[in-house]
N, C-alpha and C positions, 0 to 999 in steps of 0.2 A: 504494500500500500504506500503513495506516495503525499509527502505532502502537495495538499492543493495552492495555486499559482494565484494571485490578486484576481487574474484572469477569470479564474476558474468558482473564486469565492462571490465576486461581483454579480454572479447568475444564480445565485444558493437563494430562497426564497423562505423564513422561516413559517411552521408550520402554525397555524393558530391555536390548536389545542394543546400539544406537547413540546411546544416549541422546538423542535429537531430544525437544524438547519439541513435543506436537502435540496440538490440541484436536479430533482426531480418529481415536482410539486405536483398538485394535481390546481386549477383556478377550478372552485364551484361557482358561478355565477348567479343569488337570490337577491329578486327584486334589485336587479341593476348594480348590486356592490358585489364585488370581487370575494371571494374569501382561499385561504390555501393551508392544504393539507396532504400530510406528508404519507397518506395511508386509508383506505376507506375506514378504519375502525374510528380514524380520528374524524373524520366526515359523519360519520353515523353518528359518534359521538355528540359532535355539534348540532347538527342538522337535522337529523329521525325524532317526528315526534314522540313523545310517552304515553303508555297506556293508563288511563285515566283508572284502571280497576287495579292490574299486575304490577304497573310502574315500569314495566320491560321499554326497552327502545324497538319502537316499529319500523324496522326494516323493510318487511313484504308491504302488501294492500293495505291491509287494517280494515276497518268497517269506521264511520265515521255517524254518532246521533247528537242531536243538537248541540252542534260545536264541538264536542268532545270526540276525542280519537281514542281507541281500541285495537289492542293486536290481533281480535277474532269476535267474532258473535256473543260466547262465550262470554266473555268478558262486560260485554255490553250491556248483556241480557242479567248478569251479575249488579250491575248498575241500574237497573231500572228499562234498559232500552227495551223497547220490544219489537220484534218483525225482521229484524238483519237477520242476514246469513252470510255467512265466507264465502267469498270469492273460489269457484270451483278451476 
């Protein structure tokens, strides 16, 4: 491994949730601001919203009732919602 050149450091972009410096960012682009991450875990981290029942971070579909997001039906249906179903 070598050390990196001024060159090389100038194009490093730090990540926003774990701050890793990495010259291989990923830019998510929400509602017109920029944001950067060095990893999908650190994206899901920031970005997936939470299950309003489990607390989980919603990765998949989710089922969405009045405002509220949910990882499944389940969940929903735990909360009061009635009538979702999972996305088949």
């Amino acid at each position: 491994m070598h050390a990196l050149t001024e060159g090389e450091r100038k194009f490093m972009t730090r990540c926003e949730v774990c701050g890793n410096e990495y010259d291989k960012t990923m830019e998510l682009v929400v509602n017109g601001i920029s944001h950067y991450y060095d990893s999908f875990e650190c994206a899901i981290h920031a970005l997936a919203p939470i299950c309003e029942h489990c607390g989980c971070k919603i990765i998949g579909h989710g089922v969405e009732a009045a405002g509220n997001f949910y990882c499944c039906a389940h969940c929903a249906s735990q909360k009061g919602a009635m009538g979702l179903h999972d996305r088949g």
